[in-house]
C-alpha positions in Angstrom: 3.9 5.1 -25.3 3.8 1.3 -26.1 3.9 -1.0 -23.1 7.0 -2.6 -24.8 9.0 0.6 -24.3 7.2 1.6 -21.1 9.2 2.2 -17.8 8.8 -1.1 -16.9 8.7 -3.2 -20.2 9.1 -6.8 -19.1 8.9 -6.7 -15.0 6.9 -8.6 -13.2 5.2 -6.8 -10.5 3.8 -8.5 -7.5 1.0 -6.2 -5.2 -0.9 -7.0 -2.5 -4.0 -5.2 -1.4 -4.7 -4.8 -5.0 -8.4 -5.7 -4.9 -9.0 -2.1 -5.1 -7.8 1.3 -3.6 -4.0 1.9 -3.8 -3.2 -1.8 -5.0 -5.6 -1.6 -8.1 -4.4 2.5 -9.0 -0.8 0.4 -9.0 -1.5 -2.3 -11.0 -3.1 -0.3 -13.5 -0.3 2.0 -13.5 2.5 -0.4 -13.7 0.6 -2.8 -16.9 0.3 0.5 -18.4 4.1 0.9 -18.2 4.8 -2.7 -19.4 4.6 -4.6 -16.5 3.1 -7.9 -16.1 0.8 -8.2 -12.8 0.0 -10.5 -9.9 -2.9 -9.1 -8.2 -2.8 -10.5 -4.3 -6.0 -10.0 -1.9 -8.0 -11.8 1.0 -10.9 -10.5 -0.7 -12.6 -10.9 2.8 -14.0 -9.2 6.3 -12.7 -9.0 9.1 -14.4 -8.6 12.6 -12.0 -6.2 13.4 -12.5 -3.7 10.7 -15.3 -1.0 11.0 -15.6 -0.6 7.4 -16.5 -3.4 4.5 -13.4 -4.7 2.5 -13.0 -5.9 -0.7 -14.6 -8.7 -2.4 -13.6 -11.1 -4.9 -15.7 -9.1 -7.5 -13.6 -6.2 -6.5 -10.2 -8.6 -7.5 -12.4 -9.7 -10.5 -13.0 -5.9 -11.5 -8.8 -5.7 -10.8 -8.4 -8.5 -13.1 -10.0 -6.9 -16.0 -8.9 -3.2 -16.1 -5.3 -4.6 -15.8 -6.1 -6.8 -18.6 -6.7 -4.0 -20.8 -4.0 -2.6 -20.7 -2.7 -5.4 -21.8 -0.9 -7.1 -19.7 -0.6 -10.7 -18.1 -2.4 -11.0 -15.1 -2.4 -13.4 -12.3 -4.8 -13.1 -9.4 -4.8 -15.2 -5.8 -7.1 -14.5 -2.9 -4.3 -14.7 -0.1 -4.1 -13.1 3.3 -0.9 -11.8 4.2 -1.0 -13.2 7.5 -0.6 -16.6 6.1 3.1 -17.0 4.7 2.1 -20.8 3.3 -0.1 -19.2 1.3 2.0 -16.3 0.6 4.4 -18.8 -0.8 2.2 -20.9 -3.1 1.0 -17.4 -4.4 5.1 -17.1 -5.3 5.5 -20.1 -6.9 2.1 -19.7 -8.9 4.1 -16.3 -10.3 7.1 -17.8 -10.5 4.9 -20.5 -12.8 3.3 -18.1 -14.8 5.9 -15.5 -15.6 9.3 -17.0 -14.6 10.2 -14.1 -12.4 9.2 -11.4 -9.9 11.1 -8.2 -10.5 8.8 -5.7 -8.3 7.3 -6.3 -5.1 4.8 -3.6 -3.6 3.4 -4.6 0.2 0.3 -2.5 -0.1 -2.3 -4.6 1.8 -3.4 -2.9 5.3 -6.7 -2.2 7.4 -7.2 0.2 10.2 -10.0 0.6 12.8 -10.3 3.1 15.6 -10.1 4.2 19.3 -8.0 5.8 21.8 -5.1 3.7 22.9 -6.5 2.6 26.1 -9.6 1.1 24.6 -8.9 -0.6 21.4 -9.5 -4.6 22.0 -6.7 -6.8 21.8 -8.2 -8.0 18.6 -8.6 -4.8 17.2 -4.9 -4.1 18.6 -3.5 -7.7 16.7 -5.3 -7.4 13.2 -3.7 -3.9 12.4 -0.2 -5.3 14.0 -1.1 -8.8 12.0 -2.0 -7.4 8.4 -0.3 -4.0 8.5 3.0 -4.9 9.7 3.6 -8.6 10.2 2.0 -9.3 7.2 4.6 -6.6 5.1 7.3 -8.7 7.0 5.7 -11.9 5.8 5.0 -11.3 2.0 8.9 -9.7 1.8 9.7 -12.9 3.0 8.1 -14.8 1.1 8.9 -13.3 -2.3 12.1 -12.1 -1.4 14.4 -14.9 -1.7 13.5 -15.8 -5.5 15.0 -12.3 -6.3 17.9 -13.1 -4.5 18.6 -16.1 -6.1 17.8 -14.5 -9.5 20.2 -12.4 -9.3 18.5 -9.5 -11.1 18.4 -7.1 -8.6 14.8 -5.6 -8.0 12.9 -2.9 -5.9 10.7 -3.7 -3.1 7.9 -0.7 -2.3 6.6 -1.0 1.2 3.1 0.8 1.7 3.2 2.7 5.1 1.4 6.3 5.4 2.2 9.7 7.0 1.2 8.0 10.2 4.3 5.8 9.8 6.2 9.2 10.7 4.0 11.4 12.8 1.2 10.6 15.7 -2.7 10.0 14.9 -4.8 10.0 17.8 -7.1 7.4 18.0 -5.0 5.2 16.0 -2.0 4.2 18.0 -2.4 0.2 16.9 -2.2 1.7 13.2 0.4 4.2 14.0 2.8 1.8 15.6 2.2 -0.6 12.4 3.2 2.0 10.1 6.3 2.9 11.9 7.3 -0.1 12.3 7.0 -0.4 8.5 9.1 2.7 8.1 11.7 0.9 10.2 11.5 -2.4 8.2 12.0 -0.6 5.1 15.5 0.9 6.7 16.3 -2.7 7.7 15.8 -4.4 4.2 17.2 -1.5 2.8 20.8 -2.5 4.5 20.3 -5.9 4.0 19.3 -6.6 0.5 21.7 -3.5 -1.1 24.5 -6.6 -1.7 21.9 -8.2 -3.6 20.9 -4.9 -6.0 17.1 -5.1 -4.5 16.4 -1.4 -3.9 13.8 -0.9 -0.8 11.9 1.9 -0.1 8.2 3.0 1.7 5.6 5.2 0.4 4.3 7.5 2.9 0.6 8.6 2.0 -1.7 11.4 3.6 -5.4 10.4 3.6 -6.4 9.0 0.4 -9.6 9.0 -1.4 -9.9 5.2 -1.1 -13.1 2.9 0.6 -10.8 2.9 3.6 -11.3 6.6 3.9 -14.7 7.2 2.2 -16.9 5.4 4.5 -19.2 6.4 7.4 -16.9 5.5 10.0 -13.9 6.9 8.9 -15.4 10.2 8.6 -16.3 10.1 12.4 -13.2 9.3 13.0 -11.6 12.7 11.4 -14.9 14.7 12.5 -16.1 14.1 15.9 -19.1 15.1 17.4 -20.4 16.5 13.6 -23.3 13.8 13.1 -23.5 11.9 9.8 -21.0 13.7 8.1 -21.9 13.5 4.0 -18.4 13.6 1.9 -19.1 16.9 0.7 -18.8 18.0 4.6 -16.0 15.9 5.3 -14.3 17.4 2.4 -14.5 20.9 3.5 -13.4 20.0 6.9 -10.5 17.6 6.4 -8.3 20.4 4.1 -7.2 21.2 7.4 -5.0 17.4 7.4 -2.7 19.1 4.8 -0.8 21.8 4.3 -1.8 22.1 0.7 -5.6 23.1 0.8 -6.6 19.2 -0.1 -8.7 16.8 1.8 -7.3 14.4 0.4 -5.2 13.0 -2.8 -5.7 10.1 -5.5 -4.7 6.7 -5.8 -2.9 7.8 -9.0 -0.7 10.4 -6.8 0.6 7.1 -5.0 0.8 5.5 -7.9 2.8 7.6 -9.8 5.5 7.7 -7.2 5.4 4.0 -6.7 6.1 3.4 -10.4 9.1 5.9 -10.3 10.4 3.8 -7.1 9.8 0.7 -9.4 11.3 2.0 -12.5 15.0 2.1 -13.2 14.8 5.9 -12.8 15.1 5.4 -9.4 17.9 3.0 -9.4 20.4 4.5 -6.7 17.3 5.0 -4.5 16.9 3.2 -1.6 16.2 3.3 2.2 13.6 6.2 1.8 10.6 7.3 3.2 9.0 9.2 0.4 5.9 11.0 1.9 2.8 11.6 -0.7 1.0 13.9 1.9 0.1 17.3 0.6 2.2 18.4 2.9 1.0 16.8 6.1 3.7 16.5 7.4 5.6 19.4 7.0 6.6 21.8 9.8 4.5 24.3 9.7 1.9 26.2 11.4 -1.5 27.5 10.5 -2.0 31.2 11.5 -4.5 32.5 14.2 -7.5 33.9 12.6 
């Protein structure tokens, strides 16, 4: 299929977090269906976060695979927690292509600890980035599809622990339900206006963010420098389909049908992409 008759021939699609990870697989997935891209990431560490984020080679390497599909491509370093900067990276869109028709929320970071000792800091960046900063970018791209008058979808990236418990991650788990509840709010708000809103719901995704050192610890405690092929093995047990994990292109693919018009009388969902995680069942006594 040619990207002029692609699902999504002639959007605009805005993504944050898309250094890398989920926001790159989306990008790539959404040029490849016809959309043009702006490609939104701080592209910097934080003191917070356990594990090494992306860098602006990472955006760079973003840049060109989206370019090959052959799309227009705007990238801007921008943290979400910033909504001046959230704006200009708007109106530098809004320069470029004329229009945003698709917004996807996707940037987030997580660290770890039982409730009762996370630091404040570590307590404010998730809240920050994960939730206030999903607030911010909607409101800052919002309102130019409003006045459009176009319509739209908006895609806010929350996970399955935006509907059940993690331990050792309540700061992230509060985040991402408070996402989920976002998503609800917008959903009511912006129908009048045609702007479909939705969240993704991921289980654990094979990502940097989960294929690190320290996010292996988390999920396997007392098992000492757990290799991926161990941590593999051991975290089929997350899901109820025997997976440790699934691929950015999984979330992807259900992002771009929340995009695309297929999906036009769809909003106010929660759409989990977890293997099952979160399904009630029960795994049987050996």
């Amino acid at each position: 299929m040619s990207r002029a008759s692609g699902r999504l021939a002639g959007k605009v699609a805005f993504i944050t977090g898309a250094a890398r990870g989920q926001g790159r697989a989306h990008a790539v997935r959404f040029a490849q269906e016809g959309a043009d891209i702006v490609l939104v990431d701080h592209c910097g560490q934080i003191d917070s976060v356990p594990y090494a984020l992306a860098t602006p080679d990472d955006l760079a390497e973003a840049v060109r695979q989206v370019e090959q599909c052959g799309a227009g491509v705007l990238s801007v370093q921008c943290d979400v927690r910033d909504l001046v900067a959230l704006e200009r990276a708007r109106d530098a869109a809004i320069d470029r292509f004329g229009h945003v028709d698709v917004l996807v929320a996707n940037a987030g970071v997580g660290s770890f600890g039982p409730a009762l000792e996370i630091t404040e800091q570590q307590w404010q960046d998730v809240i920050d980035i994960d939730l206030t900063g999903v607030w911010k970018t909607v409101r800052a791209i919002v309102p130019s599809m409003v006045t459009r008058g176009q319509g739209g979808s908006v895609i806010l990236t929350s996970s399955v622990a935006g509907l059940v418990a993690f331990l050792n991650l309540a700061h992230y788990t509060a985040a991402k339900h408070g996402v989920t509840g976002l998503m609800r709010a917008l959903a009511a708000e912006l129908a009048p206006h045609r702007i479909r809103v939705n969240s993704i719901h991921p289980t654990t995704v094979d990502t940097p963010m989960i294929d690190n050192a320290e996010t292996r610890e988390l999920f396997l405690p007392g098992v000492e420098n757990p290799n991926r092929e161990l941590a593999s093995e051991l975290m089929k047990g997350l899901n109820a389909l025997p997976v440790p994990w699934i691929e950015s292109i999984d979330v992807s693919n259900a992002a771009l049908w929340l995009a695309s018009d297929e999906a036009r009388y769809v909003t106010g969902v929660a759409l989990p992409i977890d293997a099952g995680a979160t399904a009630p069942y029960k795994v049987p006594h050996q």
